[in-house]
C-alpha positions, 0 to 999 in steps of 0.5 A: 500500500502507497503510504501518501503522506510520505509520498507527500512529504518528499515531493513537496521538497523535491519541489520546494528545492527545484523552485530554489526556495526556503520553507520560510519563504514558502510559509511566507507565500501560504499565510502560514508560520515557518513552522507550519511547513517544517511541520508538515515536512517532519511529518509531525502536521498533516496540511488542509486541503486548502493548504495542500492547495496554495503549496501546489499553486505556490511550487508552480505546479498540479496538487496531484503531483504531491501525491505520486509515488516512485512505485506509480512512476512519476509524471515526467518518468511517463514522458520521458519515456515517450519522448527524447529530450530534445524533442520536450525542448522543442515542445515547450519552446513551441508552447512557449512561444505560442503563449507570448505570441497570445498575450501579445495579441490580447494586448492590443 
């Protein structure tokens, strides 16, 4: 059985560290206390489902994403195994792209 509470706790940091930011800095940006998010990341607390939901929106990334396990295969491991990293690049430059060029002309 998939134990989501650790699955949780090691993805909130793995995101937390990949957007290169403190747990101070993301209690900050929750309306939380430092300790909050020590907390969580100690098992000590578990989060709200509100607060499940600022994490995720603040680390940039789906909620569903705190929830996955190694043992499930990650979301970019599924990709990654359908494309080459070079053609990922050539994707998100694509959509990348494609939204400037969009927000550009909703400017005018």
């Amino acid at each position: 059985m998939i134990d989501y509470q650790k699955c949780f706790i090691t993805n909130m940091k793995y995101y937390r560290k990949r957007k290169g930011i403190s747990q101070a800095q993301l209690a900050e940006e929750c309306d939380v206390s430092n300790g909050t998010i020590g907390n969580i990341e100690c098992g000590i607390t578990k989060p709200s489902f509100d607060l499940i939901l600022q994490i995720a929106e603040h680390l940039e990334i789906k909620p569903e994403l705190l929830f996955y396990s190694p043992e499930e295969n990650s979301v970019s491991d599924k990709y990654s195994d359908s494309f080459s990293k070079e053609q990922l690049k050539r994707i998100k430059l694509a959509f990348t792209t494609a939204l400037n060029e969009t927000i550009e002309e909703l400017k005018k």
